[in-house]
N, C-alpha and C positions, 0 to 999 in steps of 0.2 A: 479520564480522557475518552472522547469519542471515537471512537474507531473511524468512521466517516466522515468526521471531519481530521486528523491527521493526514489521513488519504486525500484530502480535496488540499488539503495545505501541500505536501508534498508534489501534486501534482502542478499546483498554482506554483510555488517554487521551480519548480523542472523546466513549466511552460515558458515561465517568465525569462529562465535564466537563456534556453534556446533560442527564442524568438525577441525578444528584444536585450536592444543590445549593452543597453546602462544597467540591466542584472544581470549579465554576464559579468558574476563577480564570485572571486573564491565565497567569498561569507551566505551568498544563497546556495552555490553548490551542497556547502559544509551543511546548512541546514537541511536540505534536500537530503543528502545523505544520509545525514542523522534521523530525520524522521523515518524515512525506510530502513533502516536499521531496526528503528523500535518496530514498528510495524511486522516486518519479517520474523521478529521475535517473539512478539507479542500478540497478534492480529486476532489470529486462530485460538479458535476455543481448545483444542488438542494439539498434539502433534500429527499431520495429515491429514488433519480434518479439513472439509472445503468452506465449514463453517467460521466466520469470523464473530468475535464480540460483539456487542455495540457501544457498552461502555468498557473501558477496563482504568483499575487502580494507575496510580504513577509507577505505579513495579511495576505493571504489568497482568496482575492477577485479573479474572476477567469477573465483573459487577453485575453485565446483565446481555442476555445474549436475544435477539428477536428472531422470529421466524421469516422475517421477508431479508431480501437479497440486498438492503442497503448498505451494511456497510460493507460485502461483499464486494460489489459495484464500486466504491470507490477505493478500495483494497486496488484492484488491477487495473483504475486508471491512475492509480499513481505510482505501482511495480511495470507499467509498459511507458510512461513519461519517465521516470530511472533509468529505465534502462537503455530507453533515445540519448541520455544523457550521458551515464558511465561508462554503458555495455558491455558490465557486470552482467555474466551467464547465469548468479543464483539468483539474479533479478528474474530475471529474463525465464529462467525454469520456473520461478512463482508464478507466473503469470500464465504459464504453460499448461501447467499442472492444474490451474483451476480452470482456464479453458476447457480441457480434457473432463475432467469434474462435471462442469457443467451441462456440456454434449450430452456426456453417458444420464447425467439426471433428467434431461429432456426425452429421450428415448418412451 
């Protein structure tokens, strides 16, 4: 699985469900959900790490990781469209947390 692309899926689900109003339906929520779930699990190379996968296994295991910020990048536009959604706080801290992450690495 693509790391960057569950992230553009789950955000496309989130946006969808928000803003228009014939997928405002439990079954996109549910999906939404559930991809930020694996994501939140899965995403990150470590525990703590700001690094995300690029590929990873259907478990989960991670297959190939890249040096540039893409799947990063779509990690936290689809943990701050979650959180517009749920406002779920461990959403909402993920996305926190790599902001912070990121500030300090620009420094």
């Amino acid at each position: 699985k693509y790391i960057w692309l569950q992230g553009r899926q789950v955000w496309t689900y989130c946006h969808l469900y928000r803003n228009v109003e014939r997928f405002h339906t439990p079954e996109i929520l549910n999906a939404a959900i559930k991809g930020g779930a694996f994501l939140l699990s899965h995403a990150r190379v470590s525990p703590g790490s700001r690094k995300c996968a690029f590929v990873v296994r259907r478990g989960g295991a991670a297959v190939k990781v890249q040096r540039s910020m893409f799947s990063e990048c779509f990690y936290v536009l689809a943990m701050d469209e979650l959180w517009r959604v749920t406002g779920e706080e461990r959403v909402r801290e993920s996305v926190r947390e790599r902001e912070t992450l990121e500030r300090e690495r620009q420094r």
